[in-house]
C-alpha positions in Angstrom: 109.6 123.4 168.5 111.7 126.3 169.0 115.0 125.2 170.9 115.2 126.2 174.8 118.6 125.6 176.0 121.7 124.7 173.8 124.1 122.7 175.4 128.2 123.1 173.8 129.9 120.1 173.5 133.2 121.8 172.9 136.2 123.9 173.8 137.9 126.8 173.2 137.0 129.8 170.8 134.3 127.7 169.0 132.7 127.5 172.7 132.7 131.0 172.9 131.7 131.9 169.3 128.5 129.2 170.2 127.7 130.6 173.5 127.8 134.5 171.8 125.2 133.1 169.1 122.8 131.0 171.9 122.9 133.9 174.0 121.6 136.2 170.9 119.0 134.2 170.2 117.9 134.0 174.2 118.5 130.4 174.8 120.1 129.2 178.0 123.3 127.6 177.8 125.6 125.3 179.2 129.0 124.1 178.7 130.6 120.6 178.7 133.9 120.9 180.2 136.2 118.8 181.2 137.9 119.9 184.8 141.4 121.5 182.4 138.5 124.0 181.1 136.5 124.7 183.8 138.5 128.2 184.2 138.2 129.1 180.6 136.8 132.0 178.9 133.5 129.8 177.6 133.1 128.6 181.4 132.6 132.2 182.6 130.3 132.9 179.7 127.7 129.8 180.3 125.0 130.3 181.9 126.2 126.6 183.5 128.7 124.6 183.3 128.8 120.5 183.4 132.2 119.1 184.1 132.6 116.0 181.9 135.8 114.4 182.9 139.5 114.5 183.2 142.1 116.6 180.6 142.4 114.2 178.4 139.9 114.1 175.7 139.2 110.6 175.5 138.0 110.8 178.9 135.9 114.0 178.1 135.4 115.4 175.1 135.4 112.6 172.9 133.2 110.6 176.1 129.5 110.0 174.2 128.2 109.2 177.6 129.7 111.8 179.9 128.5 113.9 177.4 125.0 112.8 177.1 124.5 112.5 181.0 125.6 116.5 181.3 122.6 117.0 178.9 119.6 115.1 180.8 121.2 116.7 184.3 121.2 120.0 182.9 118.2 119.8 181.2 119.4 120.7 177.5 116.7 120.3 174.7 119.4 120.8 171.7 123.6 120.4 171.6 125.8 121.7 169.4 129.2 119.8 168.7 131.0 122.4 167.2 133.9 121.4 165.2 136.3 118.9 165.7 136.1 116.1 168.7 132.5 114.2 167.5 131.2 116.8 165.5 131.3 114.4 162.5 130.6 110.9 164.6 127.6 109.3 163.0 126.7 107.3 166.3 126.7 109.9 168.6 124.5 112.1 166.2 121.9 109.1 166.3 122.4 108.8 170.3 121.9 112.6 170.7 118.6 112.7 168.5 117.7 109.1 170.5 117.9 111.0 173.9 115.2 113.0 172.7 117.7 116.3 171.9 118.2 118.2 168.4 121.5 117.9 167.4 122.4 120.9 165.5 123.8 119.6 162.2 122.7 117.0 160.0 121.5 113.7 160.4 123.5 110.6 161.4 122.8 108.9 158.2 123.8 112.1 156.5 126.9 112.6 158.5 128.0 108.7 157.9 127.4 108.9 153.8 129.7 112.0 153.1 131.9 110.6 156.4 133.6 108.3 154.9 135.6 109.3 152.0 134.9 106.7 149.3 131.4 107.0 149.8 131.1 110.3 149.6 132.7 110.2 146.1 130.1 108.1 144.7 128.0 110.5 145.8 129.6 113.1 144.4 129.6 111.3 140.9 126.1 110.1 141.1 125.6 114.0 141.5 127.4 115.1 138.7 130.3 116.6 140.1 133.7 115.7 139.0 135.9 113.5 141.4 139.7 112.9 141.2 140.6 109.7 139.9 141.0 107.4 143.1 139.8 103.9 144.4 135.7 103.1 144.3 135.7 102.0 148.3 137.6 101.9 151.2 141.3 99.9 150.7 142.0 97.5 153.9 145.0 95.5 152.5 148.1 97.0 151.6 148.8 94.9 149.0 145.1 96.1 147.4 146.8 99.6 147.9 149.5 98.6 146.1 147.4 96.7 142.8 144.8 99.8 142.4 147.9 102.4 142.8 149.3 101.0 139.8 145.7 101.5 137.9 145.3 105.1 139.5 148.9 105.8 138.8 151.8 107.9 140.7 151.8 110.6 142.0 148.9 109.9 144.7 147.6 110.4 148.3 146.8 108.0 150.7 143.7 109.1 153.0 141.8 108.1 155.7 138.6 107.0 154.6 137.1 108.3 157.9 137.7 111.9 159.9 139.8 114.9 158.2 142.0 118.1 159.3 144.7 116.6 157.4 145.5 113.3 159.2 145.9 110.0 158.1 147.2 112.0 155.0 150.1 110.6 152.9 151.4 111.6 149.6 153.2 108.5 147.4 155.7 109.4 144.8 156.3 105.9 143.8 155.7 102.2 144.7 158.8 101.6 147.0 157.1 103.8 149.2 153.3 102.6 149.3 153.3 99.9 151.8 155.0 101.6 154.4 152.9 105.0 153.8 149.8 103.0 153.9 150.7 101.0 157.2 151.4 104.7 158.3 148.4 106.0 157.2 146.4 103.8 158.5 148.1 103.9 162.5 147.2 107.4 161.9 143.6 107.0 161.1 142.7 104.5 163.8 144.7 106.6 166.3 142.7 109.7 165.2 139.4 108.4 164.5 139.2 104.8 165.6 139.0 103.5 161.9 142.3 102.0 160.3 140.5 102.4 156.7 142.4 104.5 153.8 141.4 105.4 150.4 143.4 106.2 147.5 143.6 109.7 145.0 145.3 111.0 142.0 147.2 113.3 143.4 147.1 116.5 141.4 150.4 118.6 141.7 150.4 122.2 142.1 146.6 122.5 142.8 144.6 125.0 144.9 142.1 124.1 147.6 138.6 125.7 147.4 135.5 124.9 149.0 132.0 126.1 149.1 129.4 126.9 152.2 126.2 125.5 151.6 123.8 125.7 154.3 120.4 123.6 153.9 117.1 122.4 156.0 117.1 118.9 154.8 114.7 120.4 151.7 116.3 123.1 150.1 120.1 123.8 150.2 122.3 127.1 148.7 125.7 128.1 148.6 127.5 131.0 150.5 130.0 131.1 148.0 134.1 129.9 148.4 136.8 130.2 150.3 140.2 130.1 149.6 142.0 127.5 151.6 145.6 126.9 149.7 147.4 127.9 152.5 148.9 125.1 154.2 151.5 123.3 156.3 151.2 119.7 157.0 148.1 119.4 155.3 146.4 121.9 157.9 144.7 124.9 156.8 146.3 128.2 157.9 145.6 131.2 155.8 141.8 131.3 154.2 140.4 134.0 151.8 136.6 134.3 150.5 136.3 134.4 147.6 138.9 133.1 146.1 140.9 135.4 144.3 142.1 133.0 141.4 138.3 132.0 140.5 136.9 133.7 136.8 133.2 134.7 137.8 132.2 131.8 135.3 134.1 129.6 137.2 133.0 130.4 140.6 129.2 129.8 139.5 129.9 126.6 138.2 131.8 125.4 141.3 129.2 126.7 143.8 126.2 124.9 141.7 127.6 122.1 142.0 128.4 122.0 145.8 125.1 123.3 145.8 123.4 120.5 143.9 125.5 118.1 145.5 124.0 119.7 149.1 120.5 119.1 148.0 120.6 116.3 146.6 121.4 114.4 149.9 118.8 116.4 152.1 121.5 118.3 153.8 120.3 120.1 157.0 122.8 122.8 158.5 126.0 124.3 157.6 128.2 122.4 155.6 131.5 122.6 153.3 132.2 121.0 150.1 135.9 121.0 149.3 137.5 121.0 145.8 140.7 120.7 144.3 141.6 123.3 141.4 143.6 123.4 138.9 144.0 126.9 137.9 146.0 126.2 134.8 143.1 123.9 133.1 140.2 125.3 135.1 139.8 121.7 136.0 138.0 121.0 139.5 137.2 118.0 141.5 135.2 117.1 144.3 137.8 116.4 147.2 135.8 115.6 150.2 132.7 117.3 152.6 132.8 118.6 156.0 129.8 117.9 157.6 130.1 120.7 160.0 131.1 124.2 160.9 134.3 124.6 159.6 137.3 127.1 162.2 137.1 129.3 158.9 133.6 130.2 158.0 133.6 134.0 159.7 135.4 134.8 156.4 132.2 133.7 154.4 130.3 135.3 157.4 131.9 138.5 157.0 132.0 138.7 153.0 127.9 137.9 152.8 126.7 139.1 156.0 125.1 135.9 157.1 125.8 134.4 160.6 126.1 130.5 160.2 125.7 129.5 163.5 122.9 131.5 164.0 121.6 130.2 161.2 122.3 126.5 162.1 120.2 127.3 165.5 117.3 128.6 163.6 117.5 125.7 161.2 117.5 122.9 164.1 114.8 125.1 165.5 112.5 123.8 162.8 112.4 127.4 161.1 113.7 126.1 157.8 115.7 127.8 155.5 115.3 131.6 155.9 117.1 132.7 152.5 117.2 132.6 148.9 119.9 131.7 147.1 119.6 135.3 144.8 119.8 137.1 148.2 123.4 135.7 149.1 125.6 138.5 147.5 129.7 138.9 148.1 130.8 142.2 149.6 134.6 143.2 149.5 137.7 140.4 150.7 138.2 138.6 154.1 141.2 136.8 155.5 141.2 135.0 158.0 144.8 133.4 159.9 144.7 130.7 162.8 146.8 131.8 165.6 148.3 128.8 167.2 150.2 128.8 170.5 153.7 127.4 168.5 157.1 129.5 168.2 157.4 129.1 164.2 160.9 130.0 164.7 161.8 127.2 166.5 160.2 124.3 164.7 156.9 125.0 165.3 157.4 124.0 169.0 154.5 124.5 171.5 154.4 127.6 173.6 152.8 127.1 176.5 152.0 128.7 179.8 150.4 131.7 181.6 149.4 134.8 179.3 150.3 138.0 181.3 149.8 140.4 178.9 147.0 140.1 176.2 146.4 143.3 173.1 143.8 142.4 171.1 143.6 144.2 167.4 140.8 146.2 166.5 138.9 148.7 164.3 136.9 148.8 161.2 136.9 145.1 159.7 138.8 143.7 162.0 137.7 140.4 164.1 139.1 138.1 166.5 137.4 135.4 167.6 139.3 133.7 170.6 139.8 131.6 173.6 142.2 134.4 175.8 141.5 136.4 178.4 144.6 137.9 180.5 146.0 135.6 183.2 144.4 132.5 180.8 146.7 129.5 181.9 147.0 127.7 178.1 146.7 123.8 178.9 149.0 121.6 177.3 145.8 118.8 176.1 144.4 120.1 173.4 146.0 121.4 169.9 147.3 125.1 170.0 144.8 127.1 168.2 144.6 130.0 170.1 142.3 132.3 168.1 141.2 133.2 164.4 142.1 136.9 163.4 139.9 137.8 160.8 139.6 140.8 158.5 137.2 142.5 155.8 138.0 145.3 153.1 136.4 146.2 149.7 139.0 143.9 148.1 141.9 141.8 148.1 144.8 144.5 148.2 143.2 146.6 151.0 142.4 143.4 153.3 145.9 142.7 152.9 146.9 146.0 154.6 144.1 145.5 157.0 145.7 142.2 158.1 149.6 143.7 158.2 148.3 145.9 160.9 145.8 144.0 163.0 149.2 141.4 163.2 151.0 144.5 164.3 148.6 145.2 167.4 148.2 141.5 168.5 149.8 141.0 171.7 150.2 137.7 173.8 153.3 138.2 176.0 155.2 135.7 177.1 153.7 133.3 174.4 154.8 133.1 171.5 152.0 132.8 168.5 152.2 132.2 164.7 151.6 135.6 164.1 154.8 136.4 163.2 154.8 134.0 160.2 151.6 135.9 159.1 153.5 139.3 159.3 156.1 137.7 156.8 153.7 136.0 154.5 151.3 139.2 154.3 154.7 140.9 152.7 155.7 138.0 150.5 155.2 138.9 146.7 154.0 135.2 145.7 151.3 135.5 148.7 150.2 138.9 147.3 150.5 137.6 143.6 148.5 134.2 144.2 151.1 132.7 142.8 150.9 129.5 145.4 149.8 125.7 146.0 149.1 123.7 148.3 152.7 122.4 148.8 153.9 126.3 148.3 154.0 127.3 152.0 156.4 124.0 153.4 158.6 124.5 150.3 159.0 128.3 151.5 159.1 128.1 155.1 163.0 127.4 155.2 163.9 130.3 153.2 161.6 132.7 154.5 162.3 131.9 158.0 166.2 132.5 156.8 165.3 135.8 155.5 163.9 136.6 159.0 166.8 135.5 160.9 164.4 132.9 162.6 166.7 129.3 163.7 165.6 126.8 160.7 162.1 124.6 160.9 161.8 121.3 160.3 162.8 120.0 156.6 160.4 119.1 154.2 159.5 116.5 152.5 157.8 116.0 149.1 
């Protein structure tokens, strides 16, 4: 049946970027909050707003139950998780569909296969997509680590078998260093996710990252095309293009078949990402791992193929299937998109908090910003610093370049300091304009481009 009233169990500018798309399609909405949100720019937008618990999100956003009890007092039919918090929790995707709500994404069976890492390999291989060479399950002992790290050989990553966004992450040069990383590792993982189990992975130097939207209906599943996502600092995504600029046109169809296949194949239902790793000197790729969710960068696939994902997603879990064919999904110009976090990336990346006095959003032809601000917005210090997503659209490459220089040049948040200031330097950098970059390119630069900028040093880097 068609869905009624969506209920947001999230925060910040996904919140609003839900509530826009609900309020398109004419459903009522409300907003789980916990009380640090209650004066945020999604609050004023709901239609109502369920307070869920305290700041911190253990007590509230990450709460199952406080979340579930907003839904039957507010009358919800269907809730959305969003990204991040329990958007990719098995369980409380079976509790949501067992209250007798839709849950807008796929199922909890669906959500626990590709969930945890070593599983989601197999299926990957039993779907004939290549996979890096890496351990067949989930690795609980470090002295396992150790034994299939000598079979996989060095250099590898350590992973957590469960959750993503980088943590739990470790990258092992040699075996002196295994045991302790892995112990690491896994004190990251349980702290992050509640699940101390790792996996291991060749870990292929100087490789892009590249992954495909696919959106399905449980049935039938297609691909949006790529994104570029080789951007990063700590393992976190900064900087995202679609499409990827470093993809032949032979290449790109054979990548997105296979997230494609790979979509189908497990009855996906929603919007979804399959992530790859890429070696542009071989042409080599390999399955890496699969978000299933709405990742903070698909307005750039929005915005190169005209298709709005959540709105899809809403349709989808409305029981209206599918609505296109894959021969109808067709890429129109560039898009870049850049997270701007509340941090002073001349000083270490440290937090900038506090009151926003003055606020200058961008604007103008192909310019986006999806975001959380509003002037007077106190920023809380609970949750992580993503402040907004500037996006922008051109014909290609080279001209959404330009268009970004100058939407970072109107952006105004005084007296907090963003990461839109890095942007401004990378946008000029000749390797960023030449693609010639990694995914370790970005933390070996940051020292000498924030030099170049008279900016105090950041933090040193390690290999």
């Amino acid at each position: 049946m068609p869905l009624r009233k969506l209920l947001i169990a999230n925060r910040g500018e996904i919140a609003v970027r839900l509530l826009r798309a609900a309020r398109e399609r004419g459903l009522a909405t409300v907003l789980a909050a916990s009380e640090a949100d209650r004066d945020s720019l999604a609050a004023g937008l709901a239609d109502e707003v369920e307070i869920i618990g305290p700041p911190p999100v253990r007590k509230s956003y990450l709460d199952p139950a406080a979340i579930l009890a907003a839904a039957e007092r507010s009358g919800a039919d269907a809730l959305h998780p969003g990204y991040g918090f329990l958007s990719e929790n098995a369980a409380f995707a079976d509790e949501v569909r067992e209250a007798g709500l839709v849950f807008v994404g796929p199922t909890g069976d669906t959500i626990r296969r590709m969930g945890d890492k070593a599983a989601a390999r197999r299926t990957a291989a039993e779907a004939g997509v290549p996979v890096v060479p890496g351990s067949e399950g989930r690795v609980e002992d470090p002295e396992e680590a150790a034994r299939l790290a000598g079979e996989i050989g060095y250099p590898l990553m350590i992973k957590a078998a469960a959750g993503g966004g980088g943590r739990g992450i470790r990258v092992v040069h040699d075996a002196a260093e295994l045991r302790d990383q892995a112990l690491r590792a896994q004190a990251e993982a349980e702290a992050a996710f509640g699940d101390r189990g790792i996996y291991l992975e060749k870990y292929i130097e100087r490789a892009r990252h590249i992954e495909v939207q696919v959106l399905g209906d449980g049935e039938r599943a297609i691909h949006l095309f790529e994104r570029e996502c080789t951007l990063q600092r700590r393992h976190q995504k900064v900087w995202e293009e679609a499409p990827s600029a470093s993809l032949t046109p032979e290449k790109r169809e054979e990548l997105c078949a296979a997230a494609a296949r790979l979509a189908e194949g497990i009855g996906y239902s929603g919007a979804g990402t399959v992530e790859f790793i890429y070696d542009d000197r071989t042409g080599d790729f390999f399955f890496l791992e699969m978000n299933t969710r709405l990742q903070v960068e698909h307005p750039t696939t929005e915005m190169v193929t005209g298709v709005d994902l959540v709105r899809a997603m809403l349709g989808i879990a409305g029981g209206e299937g599918l609505q296109l064919r894959q021969e109808e999904v067709v890429l129109r110009g560039h898009s870049i998109e850049v997270r701007i976090n509340a941090e002073d990336y001349r000083n270490q990346f440290f937090p900038s908090l506090g009151r926003v006095d003055h606020l200058r959003l961008p604007g103008g032809p192909g310019v986006r910003f999806d975001t959380l601000l509003y002037p007077g917005y106190d920023i809380p210090p609970f949750y992580d610093s993503l402040l907004g997503k500037l996006i922008v659209h051109d014909l290609d490459r080279e001209h959404a370049l330009g268009r970004l220089r100058a939407a970072l040049g109107e952006l105004d948040t005084a007296p907090v300091v963003t990461t839109a200031g890095l942007f401004s330097l990378l946008v000029e950098d000749p390797d960023v304009r030449a693609l010639r970059f990694d995914t370790q390119w970005l933390e070996q630069r940051l020292p000498g481009l924030l030099e170049e900028a008279g900016a105090a040093p950041t933090e040193t880097t390690t290999r």
